[in-house]
N, C-alpha and C positions, 0 to 999 in steps of 0.2 A: 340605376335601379328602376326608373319610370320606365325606362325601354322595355326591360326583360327583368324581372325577380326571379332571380337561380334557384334554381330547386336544390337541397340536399347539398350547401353551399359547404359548411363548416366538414361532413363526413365526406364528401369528393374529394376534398384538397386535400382532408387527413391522407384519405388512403394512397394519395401520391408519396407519402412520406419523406418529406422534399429535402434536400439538400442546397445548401445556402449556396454554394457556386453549382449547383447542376442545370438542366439543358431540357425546358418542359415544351408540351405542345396541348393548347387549347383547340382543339380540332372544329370546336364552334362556339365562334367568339359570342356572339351574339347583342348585349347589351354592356357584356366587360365584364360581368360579374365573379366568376369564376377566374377568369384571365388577372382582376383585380386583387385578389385574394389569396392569388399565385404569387404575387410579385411582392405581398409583403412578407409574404415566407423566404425572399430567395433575400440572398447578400449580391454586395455592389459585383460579384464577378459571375453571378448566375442570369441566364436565361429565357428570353418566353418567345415562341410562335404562335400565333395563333391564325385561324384558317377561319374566313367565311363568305360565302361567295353571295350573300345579300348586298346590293348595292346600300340600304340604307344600315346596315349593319357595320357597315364600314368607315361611316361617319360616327362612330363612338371609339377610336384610334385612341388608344389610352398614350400620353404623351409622357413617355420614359424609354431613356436611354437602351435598356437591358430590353426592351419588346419589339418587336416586327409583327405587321399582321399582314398575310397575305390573302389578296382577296380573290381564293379561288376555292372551289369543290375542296373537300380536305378527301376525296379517292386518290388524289394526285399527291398526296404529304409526300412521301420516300422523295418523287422528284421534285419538289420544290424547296424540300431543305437543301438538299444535295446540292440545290442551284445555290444557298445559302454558304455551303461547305458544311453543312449538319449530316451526318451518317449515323451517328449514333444517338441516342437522348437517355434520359432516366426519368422520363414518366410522359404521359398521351392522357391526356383528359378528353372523355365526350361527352355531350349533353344531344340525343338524339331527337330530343323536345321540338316545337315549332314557337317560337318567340312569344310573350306576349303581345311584341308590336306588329307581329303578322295579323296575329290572331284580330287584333282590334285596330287595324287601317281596312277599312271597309272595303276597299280599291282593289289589293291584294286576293280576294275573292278566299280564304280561309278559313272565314266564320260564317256558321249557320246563319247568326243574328241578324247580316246586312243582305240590303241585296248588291250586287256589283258581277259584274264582266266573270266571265268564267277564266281564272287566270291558274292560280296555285304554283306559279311559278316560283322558287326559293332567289334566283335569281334573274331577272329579266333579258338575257345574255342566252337561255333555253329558248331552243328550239318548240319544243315539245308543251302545249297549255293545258289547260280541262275545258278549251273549246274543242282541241284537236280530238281528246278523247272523247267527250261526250257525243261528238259530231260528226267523228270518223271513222274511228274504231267501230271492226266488223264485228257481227253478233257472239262469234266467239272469244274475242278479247275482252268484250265489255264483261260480258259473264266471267271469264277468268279476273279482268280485277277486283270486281262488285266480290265477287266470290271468295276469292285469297287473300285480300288487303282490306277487306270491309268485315269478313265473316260475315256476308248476309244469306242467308239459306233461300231467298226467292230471287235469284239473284239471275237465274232465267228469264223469268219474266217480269223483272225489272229492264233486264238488257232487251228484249222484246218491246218494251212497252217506250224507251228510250229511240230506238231505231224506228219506230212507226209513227212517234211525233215529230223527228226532227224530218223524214219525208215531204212532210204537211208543213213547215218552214225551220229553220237552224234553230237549235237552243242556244242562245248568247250571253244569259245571265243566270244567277244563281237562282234569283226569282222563280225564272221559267224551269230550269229543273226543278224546282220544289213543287211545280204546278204541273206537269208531268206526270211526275210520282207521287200523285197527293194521293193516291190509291193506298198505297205504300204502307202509307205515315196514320198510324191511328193515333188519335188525339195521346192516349196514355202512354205511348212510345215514341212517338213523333222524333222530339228530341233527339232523343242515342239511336233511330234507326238517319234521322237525318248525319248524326257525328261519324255513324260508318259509312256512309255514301261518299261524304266531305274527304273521310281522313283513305277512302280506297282512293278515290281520283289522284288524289294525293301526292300518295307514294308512289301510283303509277307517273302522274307527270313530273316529278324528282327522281325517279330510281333507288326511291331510298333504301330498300331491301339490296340490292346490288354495287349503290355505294356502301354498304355497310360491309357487305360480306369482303367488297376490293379495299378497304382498310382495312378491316381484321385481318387480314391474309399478311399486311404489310408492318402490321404492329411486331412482330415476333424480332424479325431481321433488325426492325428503327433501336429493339430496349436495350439499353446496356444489359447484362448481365446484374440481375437485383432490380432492376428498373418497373417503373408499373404501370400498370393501365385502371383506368377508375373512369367507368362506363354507365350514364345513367340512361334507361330505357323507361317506354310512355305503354308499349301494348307487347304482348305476347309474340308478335313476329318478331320483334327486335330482339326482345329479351332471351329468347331462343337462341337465336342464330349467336348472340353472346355468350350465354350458357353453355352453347355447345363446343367454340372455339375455345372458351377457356377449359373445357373438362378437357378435348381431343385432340386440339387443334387443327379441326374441321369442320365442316355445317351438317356432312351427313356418315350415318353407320358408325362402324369404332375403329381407332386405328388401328395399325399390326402392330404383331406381338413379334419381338424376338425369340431367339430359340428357348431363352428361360420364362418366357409370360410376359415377358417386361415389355411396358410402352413409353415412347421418345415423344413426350406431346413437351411445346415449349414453354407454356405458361404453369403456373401454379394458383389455383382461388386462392385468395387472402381474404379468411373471415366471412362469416354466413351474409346471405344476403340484407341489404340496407332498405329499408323502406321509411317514407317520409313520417316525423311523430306527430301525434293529433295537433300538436301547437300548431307546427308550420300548414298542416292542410287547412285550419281553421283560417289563418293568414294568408295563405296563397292558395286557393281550391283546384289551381290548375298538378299540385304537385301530388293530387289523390294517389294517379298511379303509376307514380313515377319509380321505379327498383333501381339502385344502384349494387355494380358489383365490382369488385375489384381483385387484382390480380396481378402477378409477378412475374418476372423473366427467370427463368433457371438453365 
């Protein structure tokens, strides 16, 4: 729990509605939290995967028989159970959160608070950092992420004002992009326009909209029949692209209609949406905006 405090702990695992020999998957292990809490629902003949391709996330290996954790992108689950002999399971847990030991190892470059190396890398194994983007990425990509993953409306001339400083030498630390954009940042806002800066770079050096959307595509096929999914999102892009697989089972438009109206979408929502109660935000502030939704194979 020093690691990571799971958000929405006790309603995530409810909604898996687990069966004591069935076959789970923690898609991000993170601190164990979740994966923990799994394991004392299942009996001696049940199951747990779990998925996370943090290198130091993977030194909290919960030692029990019935768990395996693999330490890769969970875009890849279908084949890496498969490599296990798993094709089918009865429930998929996510937590699409960023840790709080990301948040708070200075190094890692994912909080406002420090200054450190432009990294946001999820695992150090990526290609891809928030030096490359701050520092390479042409004027239209900058503006597309600042844009789409920040929601920032001057997101122009932020991408403008980012390409004309690093000419004049590289942005390398988190420091110097805040010195950059101090334009930006009015004392009264500073904060939540620096958290969309932080959390656009972000997503673009993780692909986390794109791993998201390549796992939901592959949850339908994984569930048994009855089986669930119980999915907790932090911001509106996620919660979307969730919302929408489980109404359509797609990201965009509506699906077709057979000859009588009727639509073949493979999930079903189970129960209105879940949001954190005053107790827990009081106790953890990172779980303000976290929604959980859950849903079933039909």
């Amino acid at each position: 729990m020093m690691y990571h405090n799971p958000v929405l702990l006790k309603e995530s695992v409810d909604g898996l509605a687990i069966k004591k020999d069935g076959v789970y998957v923690d898609v991000t292990f993170g601190g164990g939290g979740h994966s923990s809490e799994i394991l004392k629902r299942l009996g001696s003949g049940g199951k747990l995967f779990a998925f996370d391709q943090d290198e130091d996330a993977q030194r909290n290996r919960l030692e029990d028989e019935r768990f395996v954790l693999i330490g890769e992108n969970f875009r890849y689950i279908a084949q890496f159970l498969k490599f296990y002999g798993i094709r089918k399971v009865d429930g998929i847990l996510a937590d699409f959160g960023v840790s709080s030991h990301q948040f708070d190892e200075a190094e890692r470059g994912f909080s406002t608070r420090f200054d450190a190396m432009l990294d946001m890398r999820m695992s150090k194994r990526n290609a891809l950092s928030a030096n490359d983007v701050v520092n390479r990425y042409s004027y239209d990509d900058l503006r597309r992420v600042l844009f789409e993953y920040g929601d920032l409306r001057n997101a122009n001339a932020m991408a403008n004002t980012i390409i004309a400083a690093r000419e004049r030498e590289p942005i390398g630390t988190t420091k110097q992009l805040k010195e950059v954009l101090k334009g930006f940042l009015p004392e009264h806002k500073k904060h939540k326009i620096l958290a969309q800066i932080y959390q656009a770079i972000r997503i673009e050096v993780n692909q986390e909209m794109t791993v998201i959307r390549e796992f939901l595509e592959q949850v339908p096929e994984l569930l048994n029949i009855g089986g669930r999914l119980s999915v907790i999102s932090y911001h509106s892009l996620e919660d979307r692209l969730v919302k929408r697989f489980i109404r359509s089972g797609q990201f965009e438009g509506e699906p077709e209609k057979d000859f009588y109206g009727n639509v073949d979408v493979p999930l079903k929502k189970v129960g209105p949406l879940i949001v954190p109660k005053k107790e827990e935000i009081t106790r953890n502030n990172r779980a303000r905006s976290a929604k959980l939704r859950i849903a079933e194979r039909i």
